[in-house]
HTML snippet that shows the backbone in 3Dmol.js (N, CA, C, O; Angstrom):
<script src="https://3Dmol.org/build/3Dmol-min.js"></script>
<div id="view" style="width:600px;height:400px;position:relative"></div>
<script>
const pdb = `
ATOM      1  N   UNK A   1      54.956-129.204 142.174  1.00  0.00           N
ATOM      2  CA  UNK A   1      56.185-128.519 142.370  1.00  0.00           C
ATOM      3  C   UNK A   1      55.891-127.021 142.530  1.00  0.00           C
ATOM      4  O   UNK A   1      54.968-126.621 141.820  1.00  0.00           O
ATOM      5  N   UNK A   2      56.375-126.280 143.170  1.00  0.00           N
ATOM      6  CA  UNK A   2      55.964-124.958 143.451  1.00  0.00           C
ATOM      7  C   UNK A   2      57.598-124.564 143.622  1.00  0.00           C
ATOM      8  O   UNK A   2      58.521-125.229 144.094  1.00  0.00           O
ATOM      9  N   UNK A   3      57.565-122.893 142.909  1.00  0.00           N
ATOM     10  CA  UNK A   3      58.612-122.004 143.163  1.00  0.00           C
ATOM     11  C   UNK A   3      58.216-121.094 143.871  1.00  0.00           C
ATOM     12  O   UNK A   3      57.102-120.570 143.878  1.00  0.00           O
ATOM     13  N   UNK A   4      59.250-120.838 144.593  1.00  0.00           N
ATOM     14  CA  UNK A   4      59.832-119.362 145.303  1.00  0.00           C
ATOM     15  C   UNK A   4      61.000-118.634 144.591  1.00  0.00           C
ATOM     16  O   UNK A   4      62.061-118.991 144.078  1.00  0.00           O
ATOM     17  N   UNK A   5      59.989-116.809 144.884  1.00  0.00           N
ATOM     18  CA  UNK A   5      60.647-115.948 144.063  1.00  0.00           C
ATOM     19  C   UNK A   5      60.765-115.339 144.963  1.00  0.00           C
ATOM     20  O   UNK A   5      59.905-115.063 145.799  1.00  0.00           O
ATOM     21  N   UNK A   6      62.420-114.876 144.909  1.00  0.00           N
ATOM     22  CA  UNK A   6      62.794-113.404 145.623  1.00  0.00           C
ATOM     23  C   UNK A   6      62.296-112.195 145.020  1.00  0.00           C
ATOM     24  O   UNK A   6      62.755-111.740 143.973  1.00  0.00           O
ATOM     25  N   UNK A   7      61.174-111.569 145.805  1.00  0.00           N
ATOM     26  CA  UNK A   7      61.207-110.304 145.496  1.00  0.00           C
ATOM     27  C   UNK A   7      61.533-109.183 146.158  1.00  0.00           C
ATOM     28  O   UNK A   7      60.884-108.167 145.910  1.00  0.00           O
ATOM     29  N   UNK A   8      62.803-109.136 147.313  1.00  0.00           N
ATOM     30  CA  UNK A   8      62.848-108.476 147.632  1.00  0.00           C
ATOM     31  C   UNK A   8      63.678-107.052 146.771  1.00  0.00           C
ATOM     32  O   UNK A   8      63.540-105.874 147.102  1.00  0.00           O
ATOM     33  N   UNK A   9      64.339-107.447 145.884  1.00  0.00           N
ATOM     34  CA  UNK A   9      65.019-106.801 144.561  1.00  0.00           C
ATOM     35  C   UNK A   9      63.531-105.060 144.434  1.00  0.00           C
ATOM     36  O   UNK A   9      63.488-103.834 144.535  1.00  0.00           O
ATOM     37  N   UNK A  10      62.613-106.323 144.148  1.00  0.00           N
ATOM     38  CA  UNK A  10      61.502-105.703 143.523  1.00  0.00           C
ATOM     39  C   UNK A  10      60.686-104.639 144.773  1.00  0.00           C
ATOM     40  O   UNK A  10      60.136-103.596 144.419  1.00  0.00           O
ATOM     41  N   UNK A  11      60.706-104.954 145.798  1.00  0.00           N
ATOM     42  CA  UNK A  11      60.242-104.603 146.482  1.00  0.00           C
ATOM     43  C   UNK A  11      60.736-102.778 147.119  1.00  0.00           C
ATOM     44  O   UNK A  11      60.193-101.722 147.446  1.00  0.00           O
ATOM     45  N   UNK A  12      62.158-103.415 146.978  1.00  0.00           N
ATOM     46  CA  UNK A  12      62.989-102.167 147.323  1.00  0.00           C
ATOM     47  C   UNK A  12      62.710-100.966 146.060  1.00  0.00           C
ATOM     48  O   UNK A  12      62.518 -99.751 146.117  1.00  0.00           O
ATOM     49  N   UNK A  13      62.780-101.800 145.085  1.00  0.00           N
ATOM     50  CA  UNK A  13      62.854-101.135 143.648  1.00  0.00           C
ATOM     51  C   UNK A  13      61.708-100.222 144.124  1.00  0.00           C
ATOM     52  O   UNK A  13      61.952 -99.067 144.474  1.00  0.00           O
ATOM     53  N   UNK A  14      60.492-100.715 144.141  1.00  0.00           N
ATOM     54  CA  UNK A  14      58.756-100.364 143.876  1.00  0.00           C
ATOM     55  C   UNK A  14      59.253 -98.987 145.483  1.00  0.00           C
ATOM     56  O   UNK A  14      58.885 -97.843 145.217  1.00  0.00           O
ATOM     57  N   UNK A  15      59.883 -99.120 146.715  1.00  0.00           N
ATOM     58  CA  UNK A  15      59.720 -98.541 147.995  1.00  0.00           C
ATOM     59  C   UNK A  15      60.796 -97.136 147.339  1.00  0.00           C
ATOM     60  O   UNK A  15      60.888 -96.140 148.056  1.00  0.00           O
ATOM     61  N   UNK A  16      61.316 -97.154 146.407  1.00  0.00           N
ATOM     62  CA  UNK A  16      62.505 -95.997 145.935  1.00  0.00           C
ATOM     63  C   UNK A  16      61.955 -95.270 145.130  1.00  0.00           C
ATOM     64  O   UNK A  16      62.027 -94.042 145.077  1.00  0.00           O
ATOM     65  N   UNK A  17      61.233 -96.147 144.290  1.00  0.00           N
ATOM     66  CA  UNK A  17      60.217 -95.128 143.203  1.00  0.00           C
ATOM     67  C   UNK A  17      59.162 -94.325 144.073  1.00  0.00           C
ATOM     68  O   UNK A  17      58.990 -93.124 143.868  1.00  0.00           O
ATOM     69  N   UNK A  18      58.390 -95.083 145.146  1.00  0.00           N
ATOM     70  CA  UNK A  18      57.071 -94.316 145.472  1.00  0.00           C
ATOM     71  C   UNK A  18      58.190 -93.249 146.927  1.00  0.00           C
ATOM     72  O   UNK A  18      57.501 -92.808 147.847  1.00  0.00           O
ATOM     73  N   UNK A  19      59.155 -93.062 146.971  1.00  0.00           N
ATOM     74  CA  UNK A  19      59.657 -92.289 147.614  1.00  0.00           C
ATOM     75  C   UNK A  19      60.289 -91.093 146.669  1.00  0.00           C
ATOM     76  O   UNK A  19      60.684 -90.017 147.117  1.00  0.00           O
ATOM     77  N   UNK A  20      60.308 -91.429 145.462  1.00  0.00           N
ATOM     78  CA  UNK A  20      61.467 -90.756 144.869  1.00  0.00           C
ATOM     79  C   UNK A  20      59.965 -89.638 144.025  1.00  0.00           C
ATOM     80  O   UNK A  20      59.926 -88.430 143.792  1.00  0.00           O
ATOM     81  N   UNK A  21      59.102 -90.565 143.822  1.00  0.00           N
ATOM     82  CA  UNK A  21      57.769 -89.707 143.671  1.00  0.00           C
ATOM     83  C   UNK A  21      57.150 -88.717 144.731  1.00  0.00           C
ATOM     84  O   UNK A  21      56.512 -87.750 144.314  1.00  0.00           O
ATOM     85  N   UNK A  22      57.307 -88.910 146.039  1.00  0.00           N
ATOM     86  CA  UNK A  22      56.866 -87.879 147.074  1.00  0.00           C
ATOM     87  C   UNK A  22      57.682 -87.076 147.096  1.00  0.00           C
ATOM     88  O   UNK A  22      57.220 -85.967 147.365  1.00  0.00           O
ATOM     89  N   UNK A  23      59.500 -87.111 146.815  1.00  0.00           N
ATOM     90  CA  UNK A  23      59.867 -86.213 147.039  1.00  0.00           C
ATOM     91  C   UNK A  23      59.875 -85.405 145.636  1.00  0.00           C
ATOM     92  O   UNK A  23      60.702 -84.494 145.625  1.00  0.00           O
ATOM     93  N   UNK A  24      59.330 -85.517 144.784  1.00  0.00           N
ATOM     94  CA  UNK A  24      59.068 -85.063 143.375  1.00  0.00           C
ATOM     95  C   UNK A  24      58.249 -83.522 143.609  1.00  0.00           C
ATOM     96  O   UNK A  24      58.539 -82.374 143.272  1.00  0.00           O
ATOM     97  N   UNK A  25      56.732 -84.311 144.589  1.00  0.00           N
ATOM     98  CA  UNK A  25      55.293 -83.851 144.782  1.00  0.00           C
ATOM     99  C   UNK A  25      55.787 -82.929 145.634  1.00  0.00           C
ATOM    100  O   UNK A  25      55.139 -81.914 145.376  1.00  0.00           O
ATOM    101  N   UNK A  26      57.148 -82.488 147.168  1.00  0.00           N
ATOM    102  CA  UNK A  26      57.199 -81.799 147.705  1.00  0.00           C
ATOM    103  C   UNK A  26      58.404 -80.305 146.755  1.00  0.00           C
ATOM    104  O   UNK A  26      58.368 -79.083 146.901  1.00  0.00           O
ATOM    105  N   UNK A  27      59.093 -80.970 146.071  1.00  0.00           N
ATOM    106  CA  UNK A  27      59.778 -80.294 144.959  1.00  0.00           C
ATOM    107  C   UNK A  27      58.681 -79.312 144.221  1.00  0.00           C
ATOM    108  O   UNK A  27      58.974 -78.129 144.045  1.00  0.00           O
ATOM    109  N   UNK A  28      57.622 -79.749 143.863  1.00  0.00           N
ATOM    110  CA  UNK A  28      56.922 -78.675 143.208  1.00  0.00           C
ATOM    111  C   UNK A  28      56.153 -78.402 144.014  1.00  0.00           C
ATOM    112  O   UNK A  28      55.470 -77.454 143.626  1.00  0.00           O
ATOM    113  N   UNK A  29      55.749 -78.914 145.462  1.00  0.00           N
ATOM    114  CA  UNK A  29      55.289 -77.746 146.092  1.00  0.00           C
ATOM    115  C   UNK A  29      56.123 -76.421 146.915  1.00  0.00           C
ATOM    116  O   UNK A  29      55.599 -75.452 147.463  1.00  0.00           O
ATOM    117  N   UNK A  30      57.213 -76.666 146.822  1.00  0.00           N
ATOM    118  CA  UNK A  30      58.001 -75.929 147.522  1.00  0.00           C
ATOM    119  C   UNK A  30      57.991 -74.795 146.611  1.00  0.00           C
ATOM    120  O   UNK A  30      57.746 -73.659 147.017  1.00  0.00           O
ATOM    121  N   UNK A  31      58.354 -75.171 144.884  1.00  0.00           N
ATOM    122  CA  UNK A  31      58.437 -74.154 144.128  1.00  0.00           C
ATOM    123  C   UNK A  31      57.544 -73.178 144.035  1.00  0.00           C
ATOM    124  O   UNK A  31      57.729 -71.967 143.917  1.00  0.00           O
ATOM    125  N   UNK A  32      56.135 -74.057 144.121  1.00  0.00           N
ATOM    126  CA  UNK A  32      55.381 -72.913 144.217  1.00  0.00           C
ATOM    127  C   UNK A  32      55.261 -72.111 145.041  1.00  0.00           C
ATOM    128  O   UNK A  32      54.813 -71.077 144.546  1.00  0.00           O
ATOM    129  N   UNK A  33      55.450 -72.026 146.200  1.00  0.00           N
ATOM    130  CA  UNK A  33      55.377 -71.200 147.704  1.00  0.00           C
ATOM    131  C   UNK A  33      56.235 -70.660 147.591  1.00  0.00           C
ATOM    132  O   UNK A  33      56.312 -69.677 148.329  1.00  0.00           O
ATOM    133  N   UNK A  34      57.600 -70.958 146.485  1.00  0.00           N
ATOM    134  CA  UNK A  34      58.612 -69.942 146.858  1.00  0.00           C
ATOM    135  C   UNK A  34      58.074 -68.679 145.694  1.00  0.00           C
ATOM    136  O   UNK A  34      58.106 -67.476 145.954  1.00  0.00           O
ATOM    137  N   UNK A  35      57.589 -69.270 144.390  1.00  0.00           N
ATOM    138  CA  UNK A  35      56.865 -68.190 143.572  1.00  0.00           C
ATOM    139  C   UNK A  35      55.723 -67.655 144.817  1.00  0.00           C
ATOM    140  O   UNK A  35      56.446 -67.781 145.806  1.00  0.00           O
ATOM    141  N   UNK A  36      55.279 -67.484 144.994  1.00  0.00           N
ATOM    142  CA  UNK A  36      54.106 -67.258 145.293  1.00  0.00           C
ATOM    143  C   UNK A  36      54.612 -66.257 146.911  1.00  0.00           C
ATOM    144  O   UNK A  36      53.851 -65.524 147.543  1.00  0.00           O
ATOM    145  N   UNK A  37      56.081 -66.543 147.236  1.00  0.00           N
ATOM    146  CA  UNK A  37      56.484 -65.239 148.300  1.00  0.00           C
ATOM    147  C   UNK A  37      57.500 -64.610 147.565  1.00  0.00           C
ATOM    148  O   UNK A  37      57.872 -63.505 147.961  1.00  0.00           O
ATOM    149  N   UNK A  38      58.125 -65.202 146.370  1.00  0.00           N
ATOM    150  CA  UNK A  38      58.682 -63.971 145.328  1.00  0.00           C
ATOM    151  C   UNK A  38      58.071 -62.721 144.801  1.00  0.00           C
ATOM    152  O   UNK A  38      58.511 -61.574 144.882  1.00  0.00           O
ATOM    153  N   UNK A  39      56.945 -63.165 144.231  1.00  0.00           N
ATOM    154  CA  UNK A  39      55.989 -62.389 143.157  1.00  0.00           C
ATOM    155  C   UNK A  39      55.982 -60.852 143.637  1.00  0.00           C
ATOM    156  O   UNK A  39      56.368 -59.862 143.015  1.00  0.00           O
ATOM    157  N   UNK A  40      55.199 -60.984 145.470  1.00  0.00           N
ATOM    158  CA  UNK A  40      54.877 -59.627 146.248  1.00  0.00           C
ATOM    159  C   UNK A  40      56.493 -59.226 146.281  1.00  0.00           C
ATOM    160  O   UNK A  40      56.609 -58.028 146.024  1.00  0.00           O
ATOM    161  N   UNK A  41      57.411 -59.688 146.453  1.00  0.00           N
ATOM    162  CA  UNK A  41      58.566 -59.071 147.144  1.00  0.00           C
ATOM    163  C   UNK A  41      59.203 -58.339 146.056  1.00  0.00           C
ATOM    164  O   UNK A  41      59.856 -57.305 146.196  1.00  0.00           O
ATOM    165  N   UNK A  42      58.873 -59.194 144.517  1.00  0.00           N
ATOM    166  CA  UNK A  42      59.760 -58.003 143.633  1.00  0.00           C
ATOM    167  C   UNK A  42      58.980 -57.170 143.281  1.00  0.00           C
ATOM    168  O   UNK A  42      59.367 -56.157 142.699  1.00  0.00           O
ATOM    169  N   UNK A  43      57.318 -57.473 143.632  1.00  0.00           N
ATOM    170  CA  UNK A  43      56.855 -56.210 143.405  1.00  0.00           C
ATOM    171  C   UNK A  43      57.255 -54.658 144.632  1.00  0.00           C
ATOM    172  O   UNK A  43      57.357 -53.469 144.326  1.00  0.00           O
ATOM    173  N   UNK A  44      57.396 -55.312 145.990  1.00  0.00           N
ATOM    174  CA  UNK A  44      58.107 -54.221 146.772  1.00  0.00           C
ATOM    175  C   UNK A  44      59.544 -53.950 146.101  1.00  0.00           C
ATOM    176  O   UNK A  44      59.611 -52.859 145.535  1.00  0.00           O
ATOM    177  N   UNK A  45      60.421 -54.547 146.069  1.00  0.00           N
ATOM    178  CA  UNK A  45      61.531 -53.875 145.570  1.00  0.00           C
ATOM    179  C   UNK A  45      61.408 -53.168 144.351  1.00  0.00           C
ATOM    180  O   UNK A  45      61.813 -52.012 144.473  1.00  0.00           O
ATOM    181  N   UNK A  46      60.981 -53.455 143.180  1.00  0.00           N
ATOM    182  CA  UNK A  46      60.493 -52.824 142.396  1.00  0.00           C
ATOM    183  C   UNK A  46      60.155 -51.249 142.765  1.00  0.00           C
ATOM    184  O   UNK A  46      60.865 -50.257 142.600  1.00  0.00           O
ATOM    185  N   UNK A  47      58.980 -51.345 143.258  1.00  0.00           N
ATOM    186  CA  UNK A  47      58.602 -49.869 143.903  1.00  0.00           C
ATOM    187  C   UNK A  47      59.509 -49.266 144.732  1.00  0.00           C
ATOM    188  O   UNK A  47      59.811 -48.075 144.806  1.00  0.00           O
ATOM    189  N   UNK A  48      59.970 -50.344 145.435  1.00  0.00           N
ATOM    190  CA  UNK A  48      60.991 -49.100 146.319  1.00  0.00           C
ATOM    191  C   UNK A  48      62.362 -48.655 145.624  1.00  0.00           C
ATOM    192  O   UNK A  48      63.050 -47.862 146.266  1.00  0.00           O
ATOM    193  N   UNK A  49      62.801 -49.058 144.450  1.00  0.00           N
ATOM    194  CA  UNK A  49      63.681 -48.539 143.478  1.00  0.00           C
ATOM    195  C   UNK A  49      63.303 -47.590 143.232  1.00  0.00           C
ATOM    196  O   UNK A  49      63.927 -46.678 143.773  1.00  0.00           O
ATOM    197  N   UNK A  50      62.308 -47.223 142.468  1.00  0.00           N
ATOM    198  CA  UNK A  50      61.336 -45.974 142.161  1.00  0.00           C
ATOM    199  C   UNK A  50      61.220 -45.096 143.154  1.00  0.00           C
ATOM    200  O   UNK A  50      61.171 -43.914 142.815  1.00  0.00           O
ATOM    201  N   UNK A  51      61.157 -45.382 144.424  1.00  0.00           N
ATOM    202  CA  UNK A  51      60.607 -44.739 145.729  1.00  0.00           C
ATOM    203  C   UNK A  51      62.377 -43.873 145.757  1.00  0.00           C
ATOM    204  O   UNK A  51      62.654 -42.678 145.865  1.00  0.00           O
ATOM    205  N   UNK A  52      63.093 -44.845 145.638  1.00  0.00           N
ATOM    206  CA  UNK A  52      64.622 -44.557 146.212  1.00  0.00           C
ATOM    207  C   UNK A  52      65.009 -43.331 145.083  1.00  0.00           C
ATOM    208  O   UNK A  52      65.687 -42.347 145.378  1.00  0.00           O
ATOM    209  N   UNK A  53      64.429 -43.600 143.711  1.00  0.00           N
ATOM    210  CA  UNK A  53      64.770 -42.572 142.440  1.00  0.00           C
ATOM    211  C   UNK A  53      64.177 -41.081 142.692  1.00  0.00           C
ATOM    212  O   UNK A  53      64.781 -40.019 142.538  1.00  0.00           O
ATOM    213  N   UNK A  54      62.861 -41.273 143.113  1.00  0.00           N
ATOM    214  CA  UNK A  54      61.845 -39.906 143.683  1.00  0.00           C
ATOM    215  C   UNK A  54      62.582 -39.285 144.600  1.00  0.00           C
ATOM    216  O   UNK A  54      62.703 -38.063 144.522  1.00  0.00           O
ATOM    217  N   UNK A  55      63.278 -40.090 145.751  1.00  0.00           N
ATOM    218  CA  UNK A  55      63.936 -39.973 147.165  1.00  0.00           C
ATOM    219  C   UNK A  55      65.415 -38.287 146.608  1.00  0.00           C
ATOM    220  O   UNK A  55      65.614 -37.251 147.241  1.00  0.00           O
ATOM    221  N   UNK A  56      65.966 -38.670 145.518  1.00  0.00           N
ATOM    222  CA  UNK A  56      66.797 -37.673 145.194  1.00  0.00           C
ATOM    223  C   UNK A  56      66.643 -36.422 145.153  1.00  0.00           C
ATOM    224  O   UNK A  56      67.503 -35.544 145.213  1.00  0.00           O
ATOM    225  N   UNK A  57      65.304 -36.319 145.027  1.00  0.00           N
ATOM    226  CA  UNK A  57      64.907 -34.644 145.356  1.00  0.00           C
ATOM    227  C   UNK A  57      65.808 -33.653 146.386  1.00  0.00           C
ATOM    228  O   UNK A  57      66.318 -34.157 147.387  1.00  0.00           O
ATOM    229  N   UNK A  58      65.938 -32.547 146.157  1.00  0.00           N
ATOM    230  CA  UNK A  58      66.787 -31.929 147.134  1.00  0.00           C
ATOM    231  C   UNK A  58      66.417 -31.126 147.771  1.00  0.00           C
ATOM    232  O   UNK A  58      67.042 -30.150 148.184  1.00  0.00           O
ATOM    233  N   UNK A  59      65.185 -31.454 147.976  1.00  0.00           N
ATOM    234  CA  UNK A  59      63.756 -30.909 149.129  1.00  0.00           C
ATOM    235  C   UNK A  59      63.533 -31.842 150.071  1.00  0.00           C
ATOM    236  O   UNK A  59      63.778 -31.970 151.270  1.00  0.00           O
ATOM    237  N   UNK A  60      62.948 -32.528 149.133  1.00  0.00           N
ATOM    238  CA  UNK A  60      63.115 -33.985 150.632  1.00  0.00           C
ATOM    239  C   UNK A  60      64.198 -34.200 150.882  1.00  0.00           C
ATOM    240  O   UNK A  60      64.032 -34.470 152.072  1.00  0.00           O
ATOM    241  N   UNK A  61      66.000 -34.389 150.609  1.00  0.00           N
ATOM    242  CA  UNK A  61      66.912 -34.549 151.051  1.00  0.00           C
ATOM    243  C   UNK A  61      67.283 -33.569 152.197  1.00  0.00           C
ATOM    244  O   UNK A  61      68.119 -33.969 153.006  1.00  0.00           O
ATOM    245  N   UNK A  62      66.634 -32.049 152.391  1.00  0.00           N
ATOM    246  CA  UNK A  62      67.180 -31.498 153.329  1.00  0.00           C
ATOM    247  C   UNK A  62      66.216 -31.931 154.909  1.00  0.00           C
ATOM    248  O   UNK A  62      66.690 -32.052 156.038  1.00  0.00           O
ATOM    249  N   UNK A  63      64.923 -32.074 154.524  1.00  0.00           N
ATOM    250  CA  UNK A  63      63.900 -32.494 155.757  1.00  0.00           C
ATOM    251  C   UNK A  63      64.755 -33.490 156.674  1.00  0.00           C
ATOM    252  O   UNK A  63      65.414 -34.466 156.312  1.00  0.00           O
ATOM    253  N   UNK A  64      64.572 -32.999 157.901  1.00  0.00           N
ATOM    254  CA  UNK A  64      65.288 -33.587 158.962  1.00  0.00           C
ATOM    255  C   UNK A  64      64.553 -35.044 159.078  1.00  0.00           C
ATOM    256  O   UNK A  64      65.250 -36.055 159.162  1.00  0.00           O
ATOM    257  N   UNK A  65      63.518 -35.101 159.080  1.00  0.00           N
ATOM    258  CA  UNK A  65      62.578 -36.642 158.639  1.00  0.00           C
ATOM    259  C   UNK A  65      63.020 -37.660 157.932  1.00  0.00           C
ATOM    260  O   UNK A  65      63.040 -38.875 158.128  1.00  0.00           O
ATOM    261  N   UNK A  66      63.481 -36.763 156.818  1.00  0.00           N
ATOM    262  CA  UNK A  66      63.663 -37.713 155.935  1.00  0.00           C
ATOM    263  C   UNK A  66      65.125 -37.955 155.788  1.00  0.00           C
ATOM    264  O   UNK A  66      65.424 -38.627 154.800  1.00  0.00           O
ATOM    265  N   UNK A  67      65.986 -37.605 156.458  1.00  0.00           N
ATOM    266  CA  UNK A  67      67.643 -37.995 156.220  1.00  0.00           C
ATOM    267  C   UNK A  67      67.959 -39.188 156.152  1.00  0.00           C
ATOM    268  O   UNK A  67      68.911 -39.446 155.415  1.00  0.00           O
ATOM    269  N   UNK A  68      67.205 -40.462 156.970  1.00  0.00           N
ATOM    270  CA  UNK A  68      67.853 -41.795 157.208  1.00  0.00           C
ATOM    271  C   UNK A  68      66.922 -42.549 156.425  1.00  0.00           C
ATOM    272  O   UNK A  68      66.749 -43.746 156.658  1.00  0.00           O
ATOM    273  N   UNK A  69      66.156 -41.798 155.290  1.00  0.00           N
ATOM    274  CA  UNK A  69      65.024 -42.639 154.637  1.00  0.00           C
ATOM    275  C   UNK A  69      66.075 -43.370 153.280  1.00  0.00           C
ATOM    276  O   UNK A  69      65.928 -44.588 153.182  1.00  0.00           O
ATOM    277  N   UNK A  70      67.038 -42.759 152.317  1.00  0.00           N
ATOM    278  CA  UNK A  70      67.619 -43.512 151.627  1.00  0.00           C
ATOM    279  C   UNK A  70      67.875 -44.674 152.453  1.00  0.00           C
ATOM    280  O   UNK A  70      67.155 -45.659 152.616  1.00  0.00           O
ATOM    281  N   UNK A  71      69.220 -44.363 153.041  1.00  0.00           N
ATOM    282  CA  UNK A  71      70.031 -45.580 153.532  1.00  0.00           C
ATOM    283  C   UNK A  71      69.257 -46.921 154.153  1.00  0.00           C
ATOM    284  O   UNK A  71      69.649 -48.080 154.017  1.00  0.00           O
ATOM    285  N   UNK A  72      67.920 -46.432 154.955  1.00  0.00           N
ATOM    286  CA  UNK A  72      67.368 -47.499 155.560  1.00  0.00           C
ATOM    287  C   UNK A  72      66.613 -48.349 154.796  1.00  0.00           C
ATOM    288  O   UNK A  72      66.515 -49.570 154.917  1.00  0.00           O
ATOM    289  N   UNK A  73      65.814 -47.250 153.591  1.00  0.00           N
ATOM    290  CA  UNK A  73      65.093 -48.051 152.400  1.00  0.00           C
ATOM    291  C   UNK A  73      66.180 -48.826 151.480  1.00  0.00           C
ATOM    292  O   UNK A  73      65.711 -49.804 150.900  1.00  0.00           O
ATOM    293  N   UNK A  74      67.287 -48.609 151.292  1.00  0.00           N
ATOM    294  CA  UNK A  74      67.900 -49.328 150.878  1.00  0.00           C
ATOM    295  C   UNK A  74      68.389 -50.914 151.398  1.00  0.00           C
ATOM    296  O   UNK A  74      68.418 -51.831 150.578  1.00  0.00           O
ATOM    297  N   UNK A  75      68.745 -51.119 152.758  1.00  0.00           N
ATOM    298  CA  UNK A  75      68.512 -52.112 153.421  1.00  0.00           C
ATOM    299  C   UNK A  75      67.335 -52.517 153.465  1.00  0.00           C
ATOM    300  O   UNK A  75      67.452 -53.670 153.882  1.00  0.00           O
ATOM    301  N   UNK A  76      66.278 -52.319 153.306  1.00  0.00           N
ATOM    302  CA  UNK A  76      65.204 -53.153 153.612  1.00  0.00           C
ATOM    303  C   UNK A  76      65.037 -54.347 151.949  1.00  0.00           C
ATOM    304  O   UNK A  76      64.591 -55.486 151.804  1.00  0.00           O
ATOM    305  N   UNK A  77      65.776 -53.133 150.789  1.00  0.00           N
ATOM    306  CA  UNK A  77      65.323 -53.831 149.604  1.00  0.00           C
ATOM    307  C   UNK A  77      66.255 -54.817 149.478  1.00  0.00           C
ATOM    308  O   UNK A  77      65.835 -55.856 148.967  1.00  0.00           O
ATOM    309  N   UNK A  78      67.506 -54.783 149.827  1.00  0.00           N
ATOM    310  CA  UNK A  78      68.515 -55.661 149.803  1.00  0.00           C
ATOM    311  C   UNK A  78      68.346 -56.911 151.045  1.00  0.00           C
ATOM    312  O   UNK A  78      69.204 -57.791 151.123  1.00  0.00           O
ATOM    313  N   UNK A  79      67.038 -56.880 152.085  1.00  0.00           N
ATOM    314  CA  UNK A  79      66.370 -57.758 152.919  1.00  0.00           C
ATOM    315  C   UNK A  79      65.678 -58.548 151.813  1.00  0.00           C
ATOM    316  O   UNK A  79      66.018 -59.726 151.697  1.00  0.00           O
ATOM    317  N   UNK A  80      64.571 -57.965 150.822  1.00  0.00           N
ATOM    318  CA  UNK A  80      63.873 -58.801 149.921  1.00  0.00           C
ATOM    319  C   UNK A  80      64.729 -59.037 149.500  1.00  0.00           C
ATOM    320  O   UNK A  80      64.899 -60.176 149.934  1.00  0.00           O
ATOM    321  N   UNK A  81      65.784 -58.758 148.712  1.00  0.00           N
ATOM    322  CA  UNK A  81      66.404 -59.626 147.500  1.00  0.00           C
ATOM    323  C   UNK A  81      67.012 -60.863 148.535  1.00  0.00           C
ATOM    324  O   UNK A  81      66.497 -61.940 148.238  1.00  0.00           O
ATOM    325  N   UNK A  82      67.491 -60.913 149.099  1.00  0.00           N
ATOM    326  CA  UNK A  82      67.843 -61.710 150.084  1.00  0.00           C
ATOM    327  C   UNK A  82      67.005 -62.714 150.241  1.00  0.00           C
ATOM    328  O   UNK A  82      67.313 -63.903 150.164  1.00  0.00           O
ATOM    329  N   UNK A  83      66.139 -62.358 150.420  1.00  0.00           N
ATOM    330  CA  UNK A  83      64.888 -63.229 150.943  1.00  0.00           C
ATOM    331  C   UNK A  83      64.304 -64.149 149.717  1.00  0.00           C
ATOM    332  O   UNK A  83      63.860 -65.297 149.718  1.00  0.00           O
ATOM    333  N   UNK A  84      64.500 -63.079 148.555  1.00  0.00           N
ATOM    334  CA  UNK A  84      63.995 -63.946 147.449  1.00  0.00           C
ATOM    335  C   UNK A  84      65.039 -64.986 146.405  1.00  0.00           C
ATOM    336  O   UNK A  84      64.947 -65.610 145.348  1.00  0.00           O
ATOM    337  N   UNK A  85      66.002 -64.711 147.423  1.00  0.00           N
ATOM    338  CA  UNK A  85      67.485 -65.829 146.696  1.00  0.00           C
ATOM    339  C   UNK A  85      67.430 -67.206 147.637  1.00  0.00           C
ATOM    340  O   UNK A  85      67.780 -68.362 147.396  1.00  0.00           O
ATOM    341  N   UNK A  86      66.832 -66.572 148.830  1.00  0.00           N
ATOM    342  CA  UNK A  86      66.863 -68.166 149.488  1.00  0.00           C
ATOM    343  C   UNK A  86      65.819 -68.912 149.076  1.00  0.00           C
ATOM    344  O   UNK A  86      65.701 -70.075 149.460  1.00  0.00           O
TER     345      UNK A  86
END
`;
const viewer = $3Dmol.createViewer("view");
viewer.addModel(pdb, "pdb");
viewer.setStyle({}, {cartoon: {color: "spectrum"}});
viewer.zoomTo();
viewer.render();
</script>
């Protein structure tokens, strides 16, 4: 006498786990790449806070050079933060 077993139950089961595991393995690789293009960027914003604090001088504020250096350094840091929220 011989039985037959449905395994297709099992089969699906076993094809959800080893999927639900790859997308686990791309979850922490993503995290890391997103650390790993965070790290440099708050170290630029960082500095360019500082850069923007130095920037108040009212020597360098009159230099014709330097007039559009706040406002533009300011957009660029609000580009990283941006960048580091997505």
């Amino acid at each position: 006498m011989h039985y037959l077993t449905d395994v297709t139950a099992q089969k699906r089961l076993e094809q959800q786990l080893i999927r639900a595991d790859k997308l686990a393995s791309l979850g922490t690789l993503v995290a890391g790449i997103a650390h790993e293009i965070n790290n440099p960027l708050g170290i630029i914003a960082g500095y360019s806070e500082a850069l923007l604090e130095r920037a108040k001088d009212v020597s360098l504020l009159r230099m014709k050079e330097f007039e559009d250096f706040p406002s533009t350094w300011r957009q660029f840091i609000m580009r990283c933060s941006g960048a580091r929220e997505f």
